[in-house]
C-alpha positions in Angstrom: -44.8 10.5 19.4 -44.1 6.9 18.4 -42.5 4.3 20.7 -41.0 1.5 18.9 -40.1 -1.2 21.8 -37.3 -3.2 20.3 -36.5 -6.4 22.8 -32.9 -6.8 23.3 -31.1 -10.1 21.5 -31.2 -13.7 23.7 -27.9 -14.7 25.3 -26.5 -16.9 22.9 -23.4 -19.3 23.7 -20.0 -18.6 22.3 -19.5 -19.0 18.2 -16.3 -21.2 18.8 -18.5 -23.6 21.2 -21.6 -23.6 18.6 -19.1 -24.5 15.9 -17.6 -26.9 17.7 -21.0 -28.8 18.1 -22.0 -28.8 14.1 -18.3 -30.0 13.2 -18.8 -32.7 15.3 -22.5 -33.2 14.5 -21.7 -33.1 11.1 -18.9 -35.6 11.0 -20.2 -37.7 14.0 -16.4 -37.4 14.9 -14.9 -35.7 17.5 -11.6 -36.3 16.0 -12.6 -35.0 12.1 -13.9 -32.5 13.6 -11.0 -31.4 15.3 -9.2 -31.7 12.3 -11.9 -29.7 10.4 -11.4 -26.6 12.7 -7.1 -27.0 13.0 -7.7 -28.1 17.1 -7.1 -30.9 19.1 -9.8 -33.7 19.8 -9.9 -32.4 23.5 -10.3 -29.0 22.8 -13.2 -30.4 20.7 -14.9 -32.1 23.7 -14.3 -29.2 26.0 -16.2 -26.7 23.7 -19.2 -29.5 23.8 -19.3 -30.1 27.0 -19.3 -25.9 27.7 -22.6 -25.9 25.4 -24.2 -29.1 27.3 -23.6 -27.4 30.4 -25.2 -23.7 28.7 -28.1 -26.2 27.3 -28.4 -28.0 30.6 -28.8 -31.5 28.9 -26.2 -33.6 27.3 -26.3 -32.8 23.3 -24.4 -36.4 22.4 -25.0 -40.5 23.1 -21.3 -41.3 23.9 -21.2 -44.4 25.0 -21.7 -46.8 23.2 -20.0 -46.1 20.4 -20.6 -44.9 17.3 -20.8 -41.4 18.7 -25.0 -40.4 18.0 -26.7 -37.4 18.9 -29.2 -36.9 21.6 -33.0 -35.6 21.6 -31.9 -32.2 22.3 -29.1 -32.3 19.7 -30.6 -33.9 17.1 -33.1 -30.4 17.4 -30.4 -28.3 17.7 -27.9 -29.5 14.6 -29.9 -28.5 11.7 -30.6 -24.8 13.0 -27.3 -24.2 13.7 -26.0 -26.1 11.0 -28.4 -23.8 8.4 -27.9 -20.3 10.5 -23.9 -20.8 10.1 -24.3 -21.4 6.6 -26.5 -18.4 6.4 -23.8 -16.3 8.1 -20.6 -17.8 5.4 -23.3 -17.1 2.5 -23.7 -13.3 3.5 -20.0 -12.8 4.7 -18.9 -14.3 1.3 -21.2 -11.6 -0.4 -19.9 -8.9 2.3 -16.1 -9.2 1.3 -16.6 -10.3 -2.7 -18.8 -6.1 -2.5 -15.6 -5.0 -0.5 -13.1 -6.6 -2.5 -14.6 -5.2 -5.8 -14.3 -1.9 -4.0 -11.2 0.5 -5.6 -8.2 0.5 -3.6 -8.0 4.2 -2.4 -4.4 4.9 -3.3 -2.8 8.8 -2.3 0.5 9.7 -3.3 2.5 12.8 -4.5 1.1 14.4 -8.2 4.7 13.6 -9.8 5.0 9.8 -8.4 1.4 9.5 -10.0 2.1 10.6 -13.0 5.4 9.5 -13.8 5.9 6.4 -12.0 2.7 5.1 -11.1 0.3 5.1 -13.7 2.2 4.3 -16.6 2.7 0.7 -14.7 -0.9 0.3 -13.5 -2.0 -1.9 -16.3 0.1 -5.2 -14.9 -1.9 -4.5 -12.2 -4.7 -4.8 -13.9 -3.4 -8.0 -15.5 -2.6 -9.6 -12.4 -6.0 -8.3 -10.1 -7.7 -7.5 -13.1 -11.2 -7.3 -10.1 -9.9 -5.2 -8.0 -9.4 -1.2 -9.8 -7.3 1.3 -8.4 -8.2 4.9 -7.5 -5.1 7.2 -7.7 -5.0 10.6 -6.0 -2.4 12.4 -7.0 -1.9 15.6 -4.4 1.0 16.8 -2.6 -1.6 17.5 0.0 -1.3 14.8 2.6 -4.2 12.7 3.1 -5.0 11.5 6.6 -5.2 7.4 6.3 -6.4 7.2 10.4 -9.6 9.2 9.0 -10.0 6.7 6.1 -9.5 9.7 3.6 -7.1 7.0 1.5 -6.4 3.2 2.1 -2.6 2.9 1.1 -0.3 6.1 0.6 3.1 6.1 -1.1 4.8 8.7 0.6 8.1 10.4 -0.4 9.4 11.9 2.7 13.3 12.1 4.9 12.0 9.8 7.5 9.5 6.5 7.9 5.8 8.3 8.5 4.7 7.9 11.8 1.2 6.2 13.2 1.1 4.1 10.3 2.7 1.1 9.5 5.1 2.0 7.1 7.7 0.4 4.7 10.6 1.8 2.5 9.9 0.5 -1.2 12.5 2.4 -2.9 15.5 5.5 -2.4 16.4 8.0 -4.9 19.1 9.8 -6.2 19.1 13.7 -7.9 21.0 13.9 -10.8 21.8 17.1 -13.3 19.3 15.4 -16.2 18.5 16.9 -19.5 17.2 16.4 -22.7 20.2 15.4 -25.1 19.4 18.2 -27.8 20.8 20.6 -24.9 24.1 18.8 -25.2 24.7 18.5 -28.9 27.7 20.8 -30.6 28.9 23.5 -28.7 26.7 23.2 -26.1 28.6 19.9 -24.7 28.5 19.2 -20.8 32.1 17.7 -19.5 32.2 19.5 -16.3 30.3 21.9 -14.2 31.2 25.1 -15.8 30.5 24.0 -19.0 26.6 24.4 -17.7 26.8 28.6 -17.9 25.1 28.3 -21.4 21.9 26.1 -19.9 19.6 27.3 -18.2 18.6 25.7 -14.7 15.6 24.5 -13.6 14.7 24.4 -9.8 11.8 23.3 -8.0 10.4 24.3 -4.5 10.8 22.1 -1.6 8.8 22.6 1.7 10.8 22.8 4.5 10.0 19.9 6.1 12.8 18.2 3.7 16.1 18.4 5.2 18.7 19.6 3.3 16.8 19.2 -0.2 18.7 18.1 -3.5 18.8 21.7 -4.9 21.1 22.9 -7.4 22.6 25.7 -4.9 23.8 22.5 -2.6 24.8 20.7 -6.4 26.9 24.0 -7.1 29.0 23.3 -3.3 29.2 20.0 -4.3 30.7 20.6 -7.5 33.7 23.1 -5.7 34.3 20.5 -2.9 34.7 17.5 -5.7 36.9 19.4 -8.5 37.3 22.5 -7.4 34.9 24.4 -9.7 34.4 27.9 -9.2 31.7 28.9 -11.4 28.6 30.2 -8.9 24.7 29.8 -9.4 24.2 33.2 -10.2 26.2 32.8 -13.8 23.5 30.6 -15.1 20.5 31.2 -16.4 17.6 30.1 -14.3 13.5 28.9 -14.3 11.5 28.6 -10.9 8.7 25.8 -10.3 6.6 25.6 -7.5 5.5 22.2 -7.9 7.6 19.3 -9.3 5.6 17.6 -12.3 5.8 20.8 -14.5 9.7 21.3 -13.9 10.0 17.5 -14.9 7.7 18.7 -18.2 9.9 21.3 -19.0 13.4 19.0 -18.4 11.6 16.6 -21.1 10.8 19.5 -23.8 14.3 20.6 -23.6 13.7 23.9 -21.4 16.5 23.6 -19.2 18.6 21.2 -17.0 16.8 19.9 -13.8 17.9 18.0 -10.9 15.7 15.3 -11.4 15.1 12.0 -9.2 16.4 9.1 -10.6 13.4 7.1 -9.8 10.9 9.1 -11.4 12.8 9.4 -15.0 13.8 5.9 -15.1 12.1 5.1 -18.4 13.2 8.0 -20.0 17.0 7.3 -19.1 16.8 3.9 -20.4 15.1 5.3 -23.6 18.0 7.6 -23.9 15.2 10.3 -24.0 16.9 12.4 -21.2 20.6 11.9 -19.7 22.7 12.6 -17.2 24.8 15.2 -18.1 27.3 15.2 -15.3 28.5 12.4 -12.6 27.6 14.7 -9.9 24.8 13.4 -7.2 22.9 14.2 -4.5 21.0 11.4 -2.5 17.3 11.8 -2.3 14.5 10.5 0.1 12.8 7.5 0.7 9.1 6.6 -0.8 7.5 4.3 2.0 4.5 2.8 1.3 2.3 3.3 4.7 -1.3 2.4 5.7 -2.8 2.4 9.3 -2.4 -1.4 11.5 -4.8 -3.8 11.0 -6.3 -2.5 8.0 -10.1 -4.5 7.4 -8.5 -4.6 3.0 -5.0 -5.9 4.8 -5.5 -8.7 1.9 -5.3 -6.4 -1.0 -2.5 -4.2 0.8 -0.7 -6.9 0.8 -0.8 -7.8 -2.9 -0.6 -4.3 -3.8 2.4 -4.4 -1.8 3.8 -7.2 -3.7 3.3 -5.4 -6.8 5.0 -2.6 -6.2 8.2 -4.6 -4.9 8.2 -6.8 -7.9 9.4 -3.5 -9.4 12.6 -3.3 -7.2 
């Protein structure tokens, strides 16, 4: 069996003290040196005199002036001076390879599809370095375990153990494709809706009181007293939300749709509300864990997606 001995690494004196001394040796100036590294001439001097007394010999001649350096300085300046630089040249390398990384972004299938990536290219305009990878899953990824960086989550409540913030709410409307609305067909209040044919999606029960069309119908009796009941209308089942939004756009039925994620298509005039009746959505919170080592590019992607709103 082979032994490898490996020594362990030399005490070495604080980084703040060690830049201290090349600022200082560097500018011959404990004052531009201070001003170099955003302290205070004393603090300066302080650092120095901790790594004189770590050297056990005075590093600086200061008295007379001009400030000079000493024997033992003058052999210490140019190592530390060329290992610092060493150490910016390979952390500069470090975070360009980190930065050039994707951003890991997780969010639900139907806020990918509809919302997201049909905007991703002024991203690209804007960070056109930094690429984006989208998972779209209504599986919820685990950010503490680095399975994602950022996640846009659509949920009743601010997601916990993260840091989280509320981009955006939505609103459910009854949304169609126009063609349903044309001649006879004509939408002016809830009963006109027995000819269409609804459109409902599942929602997991962690969603309180979900914007279904059974809680649409009791809104529609409380608000004009309407007594046409679900079961009169014709009706389609999805259990996942992008195909029901494929089937509102193709003119399969009526959906309660979120506001948020048909806004191009409203302003197109390629789907419309067909009746005045709401019910109020979630919230979609953009969430990451707390002090995040891409925190930088969080932060712009974070910008983006507000420049939106």
């Amino acid at each position: 069996m082979l032994f490898i001995y490996d020594p362990p690494m030399k005490k070495l004196p604080p980084l703040i003290e060690l830049r201290a001394f090349e600022a200082a040796a560097r500018h011959m100036s404990f004052k531009l040196a201070a001003a170099e590294l955003g302290v205070t001439p004393t603090a300066i001097s302080h650092q120095i005199r901790l790594l004189e007394r770590y050297c056990g010999r005075p590093l600086f001649v200061r008295r007379p002036r001009p400030l000079t350096l000493t024997d033992g300085g003058a052999r210490l300046f140019p190592v530390i001076r060329t290992s610092l630089e060493a150490v910016a040249e390979v952390l500069a390398v470090v975070r360009n390879v980190a930065d050039q990384q994707p951003l890991r972004v997780t969010t639900t299938n139907a806020f990918a599809s509809r919302w997201l990536l049909p905007r991703l290219e002024r991203w690209r305009e804007h960070h056109p370095d930094v690429p984006i990878d989208v998972n779209g899953t209504d599986a919820v990824l685990d950010l503490r375990a680095g399975e994602a960086d950022l996640a846009i989550r659509y949920a009743p409540a601010a997601p916990t153990r993260v840091v989280a913030k509320e981009l955006f709410r939505d609103t459910y409307w009854p949304i169609c494709n126009p063609r349903l609305l044309m001649g006879a067909r004509r939408v002016r209040r809830p009963a006109d809706l027995r000819p269409q044919t609804l459109i409902h999606v599942y929602w997991p029960p962690s969603f309180r009181n979900p914007p279904t069309w059974r809680r649409w119908f009791a809104a529609a009796r409380s608000r004009q007293n309407e007594t046409v009941a679900l079961g009169e209308v014709k009706q389609v089942r999805f259990s996942e939300e992008l195909p029901a939004y494929e089937a509102v756009l193709a003119g399969q039925g009526m959906g309660l749709l979120s506001d948020v994620l048909v806004e191009a298509e409203l302003a197109s005039g390629a789907l419309v509300k067909a009746l005045d009746i709401k019910l109020p959505g979630y919230g979609f919170y953009l969430a990451h864990t707390p002090d995040h080592p891409r925190q930088r590019l969080i932060d712009a992607f974070d910008a983006w997606l507000s420049s939106f709103r």
